[in-house]
C-alpha positions as CSV (number, residue, x, y, z in Angstrom):
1,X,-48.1,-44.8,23.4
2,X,-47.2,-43.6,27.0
3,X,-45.1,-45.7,28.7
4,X,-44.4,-46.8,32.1
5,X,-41.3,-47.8,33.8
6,X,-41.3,-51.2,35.3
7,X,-40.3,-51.4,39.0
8,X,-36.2,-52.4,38.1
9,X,-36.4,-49.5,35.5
10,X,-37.9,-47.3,37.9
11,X,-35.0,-47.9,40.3
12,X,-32.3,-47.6,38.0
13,X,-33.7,-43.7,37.1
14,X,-33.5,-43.4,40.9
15,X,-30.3,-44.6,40.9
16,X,-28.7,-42.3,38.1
17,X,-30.6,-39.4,39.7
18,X,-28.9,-40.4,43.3
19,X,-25.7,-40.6,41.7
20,X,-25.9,-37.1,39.6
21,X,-26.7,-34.8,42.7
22,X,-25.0,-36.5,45.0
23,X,-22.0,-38.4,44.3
24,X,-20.5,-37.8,40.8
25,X,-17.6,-35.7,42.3
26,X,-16.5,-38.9,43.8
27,X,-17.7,-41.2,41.3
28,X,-16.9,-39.5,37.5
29,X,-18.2,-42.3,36.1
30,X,-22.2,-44.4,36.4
31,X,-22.5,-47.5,34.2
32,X,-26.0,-48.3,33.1
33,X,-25.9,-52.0,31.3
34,X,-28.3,-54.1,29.7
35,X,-28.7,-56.0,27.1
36,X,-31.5,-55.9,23.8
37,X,-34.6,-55.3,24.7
38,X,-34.1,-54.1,28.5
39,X,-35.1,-50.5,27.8
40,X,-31.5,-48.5,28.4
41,X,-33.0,-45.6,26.5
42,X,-36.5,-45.5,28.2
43,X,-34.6,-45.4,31.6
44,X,-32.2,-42.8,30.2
45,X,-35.0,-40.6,28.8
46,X,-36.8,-40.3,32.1
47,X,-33.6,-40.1,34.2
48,X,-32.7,-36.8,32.3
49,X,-36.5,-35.6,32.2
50,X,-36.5,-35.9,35.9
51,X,-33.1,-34.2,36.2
52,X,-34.1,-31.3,34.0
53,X,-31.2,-31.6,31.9
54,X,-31.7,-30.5,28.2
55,X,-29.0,-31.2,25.3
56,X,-25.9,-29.1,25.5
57,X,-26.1,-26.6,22.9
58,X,-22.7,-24.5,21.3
59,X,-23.0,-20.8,20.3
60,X,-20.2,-21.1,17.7
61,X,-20.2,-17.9,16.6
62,X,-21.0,-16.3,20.2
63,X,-18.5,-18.6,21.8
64,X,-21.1,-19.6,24.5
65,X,-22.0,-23.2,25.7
66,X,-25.4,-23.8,27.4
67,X,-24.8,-26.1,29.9
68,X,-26.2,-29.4,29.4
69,X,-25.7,-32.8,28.4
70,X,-23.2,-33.5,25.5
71,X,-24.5,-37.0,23.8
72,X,-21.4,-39.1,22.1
73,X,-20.9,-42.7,20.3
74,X,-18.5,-44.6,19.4
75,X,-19.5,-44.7,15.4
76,X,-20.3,-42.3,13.3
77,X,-23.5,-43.9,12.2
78,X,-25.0,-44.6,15.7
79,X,-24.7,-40.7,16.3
80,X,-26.9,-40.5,12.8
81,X,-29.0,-42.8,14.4
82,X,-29.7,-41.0,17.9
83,X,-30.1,-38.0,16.1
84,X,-32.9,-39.3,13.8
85,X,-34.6,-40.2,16.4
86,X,-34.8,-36.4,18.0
87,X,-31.2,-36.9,20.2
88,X,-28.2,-34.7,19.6
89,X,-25.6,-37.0,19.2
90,X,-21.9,-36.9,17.7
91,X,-18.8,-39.0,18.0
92,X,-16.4,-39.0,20.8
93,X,-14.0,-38.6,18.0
94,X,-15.8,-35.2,17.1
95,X,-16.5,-34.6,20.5
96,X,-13.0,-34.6,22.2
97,X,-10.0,-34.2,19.4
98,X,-8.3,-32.3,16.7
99,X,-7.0,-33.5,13.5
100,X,-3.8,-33.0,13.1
101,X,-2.1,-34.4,9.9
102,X,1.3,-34.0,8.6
103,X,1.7,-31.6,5.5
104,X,3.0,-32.6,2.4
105,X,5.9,-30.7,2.9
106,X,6.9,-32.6,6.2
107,X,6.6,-35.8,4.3
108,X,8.8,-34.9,1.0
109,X,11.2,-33.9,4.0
110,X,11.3,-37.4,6.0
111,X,11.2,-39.1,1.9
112,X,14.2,-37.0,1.7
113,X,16.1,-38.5,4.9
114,X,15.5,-41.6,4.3
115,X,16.9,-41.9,1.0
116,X,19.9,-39.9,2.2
117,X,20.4,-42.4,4.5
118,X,20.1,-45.2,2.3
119,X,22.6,-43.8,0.0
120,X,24.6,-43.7,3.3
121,X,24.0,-47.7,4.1
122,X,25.2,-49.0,1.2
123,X,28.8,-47.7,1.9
124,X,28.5,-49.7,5.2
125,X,29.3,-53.3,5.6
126,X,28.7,-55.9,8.3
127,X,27.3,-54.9,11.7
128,X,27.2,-50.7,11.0
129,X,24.9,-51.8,8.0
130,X,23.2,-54.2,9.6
131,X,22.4,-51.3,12.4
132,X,22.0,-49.0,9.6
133,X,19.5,-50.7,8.0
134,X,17.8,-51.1,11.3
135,X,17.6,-47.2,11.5
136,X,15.9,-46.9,8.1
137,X,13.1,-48.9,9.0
138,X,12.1,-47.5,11.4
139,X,12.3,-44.1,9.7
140,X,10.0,-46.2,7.1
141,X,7.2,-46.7,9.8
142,X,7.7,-43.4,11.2
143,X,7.0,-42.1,7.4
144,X,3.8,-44.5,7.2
145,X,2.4,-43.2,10.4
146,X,2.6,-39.5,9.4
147,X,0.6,-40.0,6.3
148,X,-2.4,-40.9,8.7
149,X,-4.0,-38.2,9.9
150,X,-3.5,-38.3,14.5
151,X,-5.6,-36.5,16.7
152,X,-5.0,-34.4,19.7
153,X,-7.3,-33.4,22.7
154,X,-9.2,-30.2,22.0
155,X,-9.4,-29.0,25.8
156,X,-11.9,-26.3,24.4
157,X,-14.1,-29.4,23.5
158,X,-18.2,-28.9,24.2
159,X,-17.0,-31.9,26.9
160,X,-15.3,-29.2,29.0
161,X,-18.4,-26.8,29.2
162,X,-20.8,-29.7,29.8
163,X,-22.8,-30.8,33.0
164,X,-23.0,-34.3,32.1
165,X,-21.7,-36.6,29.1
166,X,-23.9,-39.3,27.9
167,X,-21.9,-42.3,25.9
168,X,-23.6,-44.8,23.9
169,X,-22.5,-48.0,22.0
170,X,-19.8,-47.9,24.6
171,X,-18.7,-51.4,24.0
172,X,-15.8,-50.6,20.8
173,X,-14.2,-47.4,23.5
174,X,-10.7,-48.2,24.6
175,X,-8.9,-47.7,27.1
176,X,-7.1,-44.6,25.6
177,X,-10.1,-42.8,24.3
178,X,-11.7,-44.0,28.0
179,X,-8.8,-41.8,29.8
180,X,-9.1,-38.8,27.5
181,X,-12.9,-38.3,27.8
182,X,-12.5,-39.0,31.7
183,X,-9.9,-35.9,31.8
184,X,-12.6,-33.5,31.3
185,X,-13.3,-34.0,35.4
186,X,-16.9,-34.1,34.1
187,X,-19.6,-37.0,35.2
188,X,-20.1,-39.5,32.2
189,X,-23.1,-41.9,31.9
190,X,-22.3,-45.1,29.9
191,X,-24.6,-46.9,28.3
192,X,-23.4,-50.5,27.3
193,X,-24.5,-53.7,26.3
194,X,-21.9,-56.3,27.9
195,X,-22.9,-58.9,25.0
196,X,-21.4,-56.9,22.1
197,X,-18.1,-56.9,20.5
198,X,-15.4,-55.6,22.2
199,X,-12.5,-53.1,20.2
200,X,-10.6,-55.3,17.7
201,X,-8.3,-54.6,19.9
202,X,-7.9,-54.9,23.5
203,X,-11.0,-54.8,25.8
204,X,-13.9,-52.1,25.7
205,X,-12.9,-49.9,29.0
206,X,-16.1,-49.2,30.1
207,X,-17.5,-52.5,30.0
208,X,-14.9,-54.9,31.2
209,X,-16.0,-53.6,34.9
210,X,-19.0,-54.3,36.4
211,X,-22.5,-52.1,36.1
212,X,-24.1,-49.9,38.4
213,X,-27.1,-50.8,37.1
214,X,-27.7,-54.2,34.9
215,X,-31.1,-54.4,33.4
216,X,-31.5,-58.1,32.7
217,X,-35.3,-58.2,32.7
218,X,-36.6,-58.0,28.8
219,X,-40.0,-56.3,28.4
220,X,-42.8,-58.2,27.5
221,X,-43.1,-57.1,24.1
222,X,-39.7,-57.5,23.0
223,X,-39.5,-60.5,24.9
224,X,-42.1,-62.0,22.7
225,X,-39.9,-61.1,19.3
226,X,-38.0,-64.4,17.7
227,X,-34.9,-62.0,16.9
228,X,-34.4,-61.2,21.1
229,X,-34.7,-64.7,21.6
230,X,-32.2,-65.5,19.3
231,X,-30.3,-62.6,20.5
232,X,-30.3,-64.2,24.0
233,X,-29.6,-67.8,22.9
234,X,-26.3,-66.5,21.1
235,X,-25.4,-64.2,24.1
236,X,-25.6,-67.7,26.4
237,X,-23.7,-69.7,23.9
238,X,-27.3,-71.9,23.2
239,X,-27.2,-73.3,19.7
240,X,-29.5,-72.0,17.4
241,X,-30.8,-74.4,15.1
242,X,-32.3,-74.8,11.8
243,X,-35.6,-73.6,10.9
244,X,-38.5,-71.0,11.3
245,X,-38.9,-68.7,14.2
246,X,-41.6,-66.5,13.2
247,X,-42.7,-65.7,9.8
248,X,-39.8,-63.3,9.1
249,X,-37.1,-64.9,11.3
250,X,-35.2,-68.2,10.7
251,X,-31.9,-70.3,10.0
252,X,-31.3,-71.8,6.8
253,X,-28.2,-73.6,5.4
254,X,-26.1,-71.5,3.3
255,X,-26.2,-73.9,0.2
256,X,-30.2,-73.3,0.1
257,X,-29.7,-70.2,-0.8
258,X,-29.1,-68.3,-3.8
259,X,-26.9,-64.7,-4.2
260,X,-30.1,-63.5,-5.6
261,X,-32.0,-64.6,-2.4
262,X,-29.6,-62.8,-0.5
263,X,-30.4,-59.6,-2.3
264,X,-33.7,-59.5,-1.7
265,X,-33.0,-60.9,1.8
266,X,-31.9,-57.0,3.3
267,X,-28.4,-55.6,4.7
268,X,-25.9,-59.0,4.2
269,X,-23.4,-58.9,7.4
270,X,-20.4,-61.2,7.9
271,X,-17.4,-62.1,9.9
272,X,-14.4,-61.1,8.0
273,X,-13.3,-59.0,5.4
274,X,-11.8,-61.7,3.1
275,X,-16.1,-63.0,3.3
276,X,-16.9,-59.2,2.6
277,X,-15.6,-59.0,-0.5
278,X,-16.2,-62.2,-1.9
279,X,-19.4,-61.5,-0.9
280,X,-19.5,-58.8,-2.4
281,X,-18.9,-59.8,-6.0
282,X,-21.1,-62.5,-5.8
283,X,-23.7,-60.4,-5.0
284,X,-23.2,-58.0,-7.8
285,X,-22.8,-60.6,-10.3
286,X,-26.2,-61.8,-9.2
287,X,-27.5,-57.9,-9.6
288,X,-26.3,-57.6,-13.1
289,X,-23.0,-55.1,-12.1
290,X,-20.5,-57.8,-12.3
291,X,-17.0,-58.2,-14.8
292,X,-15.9,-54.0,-13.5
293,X,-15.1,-52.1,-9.8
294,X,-16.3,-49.3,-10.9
295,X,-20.0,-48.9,-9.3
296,X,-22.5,-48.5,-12.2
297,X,-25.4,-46.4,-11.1
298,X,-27.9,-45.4,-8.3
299,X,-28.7,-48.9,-7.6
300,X,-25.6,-50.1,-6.4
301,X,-25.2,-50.1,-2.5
302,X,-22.3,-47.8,-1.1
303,X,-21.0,-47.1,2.0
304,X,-18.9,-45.0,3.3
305,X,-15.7,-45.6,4.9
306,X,-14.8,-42.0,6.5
307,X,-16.1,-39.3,8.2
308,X,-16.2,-35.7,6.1
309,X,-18.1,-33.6,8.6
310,X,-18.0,-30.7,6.1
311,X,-20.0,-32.4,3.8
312,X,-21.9,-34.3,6.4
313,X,-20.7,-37.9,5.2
314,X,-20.5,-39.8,8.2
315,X,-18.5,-43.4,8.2
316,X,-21.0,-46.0,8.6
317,X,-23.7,-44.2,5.6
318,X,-25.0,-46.0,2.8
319,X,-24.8,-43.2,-0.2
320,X,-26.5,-43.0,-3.9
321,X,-24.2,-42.4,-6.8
322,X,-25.4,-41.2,-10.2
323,X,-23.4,-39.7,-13.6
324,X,-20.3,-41.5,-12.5
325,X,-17.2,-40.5,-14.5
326,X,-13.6,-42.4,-14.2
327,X,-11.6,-39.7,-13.9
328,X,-8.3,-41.3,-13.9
329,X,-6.2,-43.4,-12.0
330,X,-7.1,-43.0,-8.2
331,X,-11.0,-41.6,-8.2
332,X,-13.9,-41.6,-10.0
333,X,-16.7,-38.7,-9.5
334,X,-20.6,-38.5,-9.0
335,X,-23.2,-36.9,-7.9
336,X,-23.7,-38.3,-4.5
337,X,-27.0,-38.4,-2.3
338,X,-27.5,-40.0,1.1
339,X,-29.9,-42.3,3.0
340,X,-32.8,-39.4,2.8
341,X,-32.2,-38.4,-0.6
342,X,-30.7,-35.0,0.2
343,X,-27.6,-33.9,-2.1
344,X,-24.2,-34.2,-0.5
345,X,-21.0,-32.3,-2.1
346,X,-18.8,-29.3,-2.5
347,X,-20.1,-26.1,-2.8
348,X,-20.2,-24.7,-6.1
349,X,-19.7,-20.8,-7.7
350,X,-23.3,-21.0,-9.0
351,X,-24.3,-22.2,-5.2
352,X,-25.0,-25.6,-6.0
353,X,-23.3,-28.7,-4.5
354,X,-20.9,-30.1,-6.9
355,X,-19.7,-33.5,-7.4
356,X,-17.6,-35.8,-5.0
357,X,-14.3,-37.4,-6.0
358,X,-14.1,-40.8,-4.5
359,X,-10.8,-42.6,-3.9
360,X,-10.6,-45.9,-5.9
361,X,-9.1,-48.2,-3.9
362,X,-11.2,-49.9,-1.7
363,X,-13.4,-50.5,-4.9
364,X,-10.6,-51.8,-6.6
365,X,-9.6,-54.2,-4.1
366,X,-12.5,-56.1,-4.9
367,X,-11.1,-57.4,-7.9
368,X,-7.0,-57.0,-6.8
369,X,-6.2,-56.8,-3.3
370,X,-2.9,-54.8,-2.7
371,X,-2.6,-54.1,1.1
372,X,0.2,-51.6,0.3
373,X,-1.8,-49.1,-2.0
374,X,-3.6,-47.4,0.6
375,X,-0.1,-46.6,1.8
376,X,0.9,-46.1,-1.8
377,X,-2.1,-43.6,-2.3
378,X,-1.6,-41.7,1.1
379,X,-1.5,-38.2,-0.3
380,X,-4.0,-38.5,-3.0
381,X,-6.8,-39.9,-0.9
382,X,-6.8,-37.3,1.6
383,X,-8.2,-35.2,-0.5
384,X,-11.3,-37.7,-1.6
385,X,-14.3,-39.8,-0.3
386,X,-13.7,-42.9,0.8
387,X,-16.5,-45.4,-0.1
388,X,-17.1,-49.4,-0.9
389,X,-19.4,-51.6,-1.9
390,X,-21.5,-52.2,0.8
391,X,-23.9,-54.7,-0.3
392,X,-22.0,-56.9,2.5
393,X,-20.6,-55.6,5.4
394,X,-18.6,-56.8,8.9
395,X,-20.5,-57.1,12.1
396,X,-17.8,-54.6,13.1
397,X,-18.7,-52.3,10.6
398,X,-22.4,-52.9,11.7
399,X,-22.3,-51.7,14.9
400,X,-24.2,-48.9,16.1
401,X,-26.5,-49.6,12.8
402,X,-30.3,-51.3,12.2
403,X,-31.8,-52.0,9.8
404,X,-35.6,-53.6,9.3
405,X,-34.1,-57.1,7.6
406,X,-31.0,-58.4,8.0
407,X,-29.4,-61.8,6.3
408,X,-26.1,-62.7,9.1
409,X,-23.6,-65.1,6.7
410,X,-22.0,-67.1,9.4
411,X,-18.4,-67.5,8.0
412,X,-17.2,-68.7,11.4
413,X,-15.8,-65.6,12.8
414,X,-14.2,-66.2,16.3
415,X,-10.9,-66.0,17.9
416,X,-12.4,-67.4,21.2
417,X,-16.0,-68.9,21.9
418,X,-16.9,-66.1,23.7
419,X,-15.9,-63.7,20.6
420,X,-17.9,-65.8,18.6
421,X,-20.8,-64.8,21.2
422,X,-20.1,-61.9,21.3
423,X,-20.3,-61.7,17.2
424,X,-22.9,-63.4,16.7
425,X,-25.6,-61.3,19.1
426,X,-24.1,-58.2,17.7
427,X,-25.2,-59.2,14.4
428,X,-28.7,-60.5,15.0
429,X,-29.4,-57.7,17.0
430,X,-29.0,-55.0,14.3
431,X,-32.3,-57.0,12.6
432,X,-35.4,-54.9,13.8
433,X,-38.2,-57.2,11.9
434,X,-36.8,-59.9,9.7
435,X,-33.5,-61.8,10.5
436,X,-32.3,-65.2,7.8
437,X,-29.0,-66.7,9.6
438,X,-27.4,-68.8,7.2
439,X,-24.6,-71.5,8.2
């Protein structure tokens, strides 16, 4: 289908292109807006088309960048996204840091101090313990933050060597991660949708100023779709009530409906994660894998929780797992495939993949919830896959995602009403064809 830019569109290219060649040395940064069903890609596509500006390509091995434009989101699973559909894409994590982890070593040594200095307090008595003890707790966060991995600014990022830096899903960037991309002096084009949610927290830095360009006008054919309609009532703080939409769209109480409904219903998002895992079980109950955390089999939904670029697991993906073994007390292993079916693991000595270790204890929290064993566990999981059920997810965790049905469970999320805007359009947007809110 060849399409057409309406007249706002076709300004906005103009606009980008104005901006580009003439005035990104004194403005780094051009923010396109607009909200579902607008067309921020179709303007984008032919903005760079008319520019001549192809994706930025690395010569690892060579050393050499081809100038270009460097594409970048927020989650790991929008990037999977954009690149499915033909754009290079990776994280601004990727993009613009390092990793840099504490070893083992460095951690035994701070261990080591802190219980030297406890042996120390308890020969102390009133205020000098009092300060003492002061002391050791902070050495005690000190010691929790060094067993999560930090990350630095690579300056010999792709960013550096690029001639423009395209963001998407801007709406979770903060202002930290803002300032760090912006110190690559290159021009960055944001494209944001005001009406999602913000970081959990502070405020998204790229959209809490206005636009240079707002695209408010929704094309005709997605303005005649019942989930952009809904999308716009939640947006304006409308109520939506009961009832049918269109044949695949509609709002039904919550008692009406069945955990096996739900299943069949497509990807199950909610407000909090307390709602996620209770969820969760009830879900698996209803698909025969209730009564143990450990998954049981390819038909179990799984997503994972971190990104393992080496293996190409990407925080966000919904994985298979088959021939799973309990291997003890922290992980279990199996043979792992993702979203397309393709094999994901270790290299092997025979030159197969091999099987992937996954940490147990965002399964097991399902059935126990300890919020100090991830702390607990800080050395072991390094080293493993970090996965959950994912037959329920957050609207956090569903950013950047779509999928073709979607059943939003309305636990009333909200700190503020306009959070619970905010939520609640985030979530009915990632529906492409069949939406079920239930309240």
């Amino acid at each position: 289908m060849i399409v057409t830019p309406s007249d706002i569109q076709a300004r906005a290219i103009a606009a980008i292109k104005d901006w580009f060649q003439n005035r990104s040395h004194e403005q780094q940064v051009f923010r396109l807006f607009g909200y579902a069903g607008t067309g921020k890609s179709t303007v984008l596509k032919f903005a760079l088309d008319e520019l001549g500006l192809d994706p930025h390509r690395s010569d690892r091995a060579g050393g050499n960048c081809v100038p270009g434009v460097v594409t970048a989101t927020f989650t790991g699973k929008a990037a999977l996204v954009l690149r499915r559909k033909g754009t290079p894409a990776r994280t601004i994590h990727s993009l613009i840091y390092s990793v840099i982890a504490a070893t083992e070593e460095e951690v035994a040594a701070a261990v080591v101090k802190i219980e030297e200095a406890e042996k120390k307090a308890r020969k102390l008595s009133g205020f000098d313990r009092t300060a003492a003890e002061a002391g050791i707790e902070a050495m005690r966060q000190a010691l929790s933050g060094m067993k999560k991995p930090s990350f630095a600014l690579n300056p010999q990022s792709d960013a550096a060597h690029a001639r423009l830096i395209v963001l998407d899903e801007v709406s979770m960037v903060g202002e930290e991660m803002a300032r760090d991309l912006m110190s690559f002096r290159k021009p960055i084009l944001v494209l944001g949708d005001p009406g999602q949610l913000p970081p959990i927290h502070g405020a998204g830095a790229f959209t809490k100023d206005d636009p240079d360009i707002m695209l408010t006008e929704i094309h005709r054919q997605a303005g005649e779709s019942a989930i952009i309609r809904l999308a716009t009532m939640a947006r304006q703080g409308e109520p939506i009530g009961f009832g049918q939409y269109d044949y695949f769209v509609g709002k039904m109480r919550k008692t009406d409906v069945t955990p096996e409904q739900a299943l069949r219903g497509g990807q199950v998002i909610c407000g909090m994660n307390a709602t996620r895992l209770q969820l969760n079980n009830a879900m698996r109950a209803a698909a025969g894998f209730g009564g143990t955390w450990l998954p049981t089999g390819p038909s179990e939904k799984i997503i994972c929780l971190k990104n393992q670029n080496d293996l190409g697991l990407i925080n966000g993906m919904f994985v298979t797992l088959e021939d799973i073994v309990d291997e003890g007390s922290l992980f279990f292993s199996a043979v792992v495939t993702d979203e397309e079916g393709n094999r994901i693991g270790p290299p092997g000595q025979d030159g197969k993949l091999g099987r992937l270790r996954l940490y147990k204890g965002h399964f097991e929290d399902h059935v126990a919830f300890d919020r100090h064993r991830h702390d607990r566990d800080w050395k072991e999981k390094r080293h493993l896959t970090e996965a959950t059920f994912g037959w329920a997810i957050t609207g956090h965790k569903s950013q950047g995602s779509q999928w073709q049905n979607v059943v939003v469970w309305d636990d009333g999320f909200a700190r503020t009403e306009e959070d619970r805007r905010r939520w609640l359009y985030t979530v009915i947007t990632r529906a492409e064809q069949g939406l079920v809110i239930l309240a």
